[in-house]
VOBA-1610 file (N, C-alpha, C; in pm, whole numbers, padded with zeros to 5 digits, always signed):
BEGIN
Unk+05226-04804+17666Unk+05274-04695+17750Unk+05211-04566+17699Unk+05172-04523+17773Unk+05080-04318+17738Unk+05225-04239+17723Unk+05142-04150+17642Unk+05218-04029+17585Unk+05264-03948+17682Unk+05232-03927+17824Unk+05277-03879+17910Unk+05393-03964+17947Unk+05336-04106+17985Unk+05457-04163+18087Unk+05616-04193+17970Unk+05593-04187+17862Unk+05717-04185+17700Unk+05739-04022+17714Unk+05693-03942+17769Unk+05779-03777+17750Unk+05814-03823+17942Unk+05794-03883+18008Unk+05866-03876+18186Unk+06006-03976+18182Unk+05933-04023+18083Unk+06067-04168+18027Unk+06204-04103+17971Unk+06153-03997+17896Unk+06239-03941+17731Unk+06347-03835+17857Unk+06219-03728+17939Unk+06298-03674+18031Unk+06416-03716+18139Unk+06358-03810+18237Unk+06440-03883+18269Unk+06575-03947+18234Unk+06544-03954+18053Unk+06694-04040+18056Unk+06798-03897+17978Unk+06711-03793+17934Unk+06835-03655+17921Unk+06870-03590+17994Unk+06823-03575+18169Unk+06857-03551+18277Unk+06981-03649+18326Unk+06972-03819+18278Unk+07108-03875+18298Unk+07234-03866+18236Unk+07179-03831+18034Unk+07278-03816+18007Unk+07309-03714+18049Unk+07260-03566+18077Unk+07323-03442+18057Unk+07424-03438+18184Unk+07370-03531+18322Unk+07450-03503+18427Unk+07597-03602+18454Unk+07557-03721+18340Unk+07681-03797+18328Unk+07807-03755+18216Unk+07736-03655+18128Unk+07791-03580+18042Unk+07908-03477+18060Unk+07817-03455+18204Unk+07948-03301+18293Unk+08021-03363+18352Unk+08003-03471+18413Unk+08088-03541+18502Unk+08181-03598+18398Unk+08198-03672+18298Unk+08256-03706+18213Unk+08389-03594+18160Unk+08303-03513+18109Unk+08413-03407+18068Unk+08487-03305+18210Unk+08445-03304+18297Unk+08479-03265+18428Unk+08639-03332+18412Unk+08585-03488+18450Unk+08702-03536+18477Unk+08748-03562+18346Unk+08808-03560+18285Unk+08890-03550+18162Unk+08942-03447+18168Unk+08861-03308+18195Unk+08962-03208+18193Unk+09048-03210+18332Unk+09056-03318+18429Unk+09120-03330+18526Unk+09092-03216+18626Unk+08943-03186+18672Unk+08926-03092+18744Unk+08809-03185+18905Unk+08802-03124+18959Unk+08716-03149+19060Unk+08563-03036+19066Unk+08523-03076+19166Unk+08373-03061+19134Unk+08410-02897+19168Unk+08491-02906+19265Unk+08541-02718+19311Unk+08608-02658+19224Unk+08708-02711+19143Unk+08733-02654+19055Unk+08667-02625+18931Unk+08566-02719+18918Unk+08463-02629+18759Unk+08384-02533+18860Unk+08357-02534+18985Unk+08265-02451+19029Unk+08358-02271+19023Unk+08469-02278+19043Unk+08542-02170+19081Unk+08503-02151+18942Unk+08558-02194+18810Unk+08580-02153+18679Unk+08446-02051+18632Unk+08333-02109+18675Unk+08242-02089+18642Unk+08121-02012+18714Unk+08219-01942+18859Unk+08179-01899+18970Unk+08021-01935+18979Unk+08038-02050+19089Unk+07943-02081+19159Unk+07994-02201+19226Unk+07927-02278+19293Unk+08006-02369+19417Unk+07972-02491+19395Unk+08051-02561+19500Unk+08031-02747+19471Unk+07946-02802+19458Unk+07835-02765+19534Unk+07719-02830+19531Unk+07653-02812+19458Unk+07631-02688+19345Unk+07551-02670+19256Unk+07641-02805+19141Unk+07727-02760+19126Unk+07836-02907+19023Unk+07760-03050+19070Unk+07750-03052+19190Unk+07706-03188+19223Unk+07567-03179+19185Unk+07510-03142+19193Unk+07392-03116+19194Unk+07313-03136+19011Unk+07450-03059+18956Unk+07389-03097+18783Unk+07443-03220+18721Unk+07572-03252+18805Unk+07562-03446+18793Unk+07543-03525+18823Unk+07381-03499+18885Unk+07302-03603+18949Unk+07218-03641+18855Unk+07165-03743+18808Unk+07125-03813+18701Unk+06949-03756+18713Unk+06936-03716+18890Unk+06732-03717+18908Unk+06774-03542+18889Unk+06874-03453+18882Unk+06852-03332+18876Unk+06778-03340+18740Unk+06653-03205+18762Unk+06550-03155+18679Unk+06612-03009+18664Unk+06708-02952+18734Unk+06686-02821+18643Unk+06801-02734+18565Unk+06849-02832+18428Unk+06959-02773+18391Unk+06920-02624+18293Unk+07000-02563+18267Unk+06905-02462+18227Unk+07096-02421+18126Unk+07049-02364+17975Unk+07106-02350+17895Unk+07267-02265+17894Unk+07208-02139+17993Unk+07276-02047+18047Unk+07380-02142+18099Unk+07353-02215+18195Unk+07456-02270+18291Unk+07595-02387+18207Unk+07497-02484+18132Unk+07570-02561+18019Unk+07608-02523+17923Unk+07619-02368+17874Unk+07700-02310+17833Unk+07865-02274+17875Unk+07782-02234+17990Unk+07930-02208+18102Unk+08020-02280+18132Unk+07950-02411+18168Unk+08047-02513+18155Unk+08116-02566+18048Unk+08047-02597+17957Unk+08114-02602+17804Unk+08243-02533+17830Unk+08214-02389+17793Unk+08301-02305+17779Unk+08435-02290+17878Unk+08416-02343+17999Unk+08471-02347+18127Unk+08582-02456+18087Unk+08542-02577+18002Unk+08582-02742+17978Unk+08684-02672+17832Unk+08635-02596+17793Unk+08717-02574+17650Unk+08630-02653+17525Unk+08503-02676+17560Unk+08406-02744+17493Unk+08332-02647+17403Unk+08277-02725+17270Unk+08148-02660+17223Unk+08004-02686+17206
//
């Protein structure tokens, strides 16, 4: 396997954990996709959108928010 297609591989599977990660703690904290969106003002579909396993664009700022939103660190 090339060094490219092992970094599309590596990406791929931290795009699943990171979006099965929110969904995980989502529901544990017993919230819905509207309710982390309110917490964290922004809307459902962006929530859906970062616990989709093919989403590419989580960005630090935002998984902070949520963290923080979850009572997480």
């Amino acid at each position: 396997v090339s060094a490219s297609r092992r970094r599309e591989l590596r990406r791929q599977y931290v795009n699943r954990c990171i979006g099965s990660q929110i969904y995980e703690a989502r529901v544990a904290a017993g919230l819905t996709q509207r309710q982390l969106a309110k917490r964290i003002g922004t809307t459902q579909s962006v929530i859906s959108d970062l616990e989709d396993a093919e989403y590419q664009g989580h960005t630090m700022s935002m998984l902070l928010r949520i963290a923080e939103a979850l009572g997480l660190e």
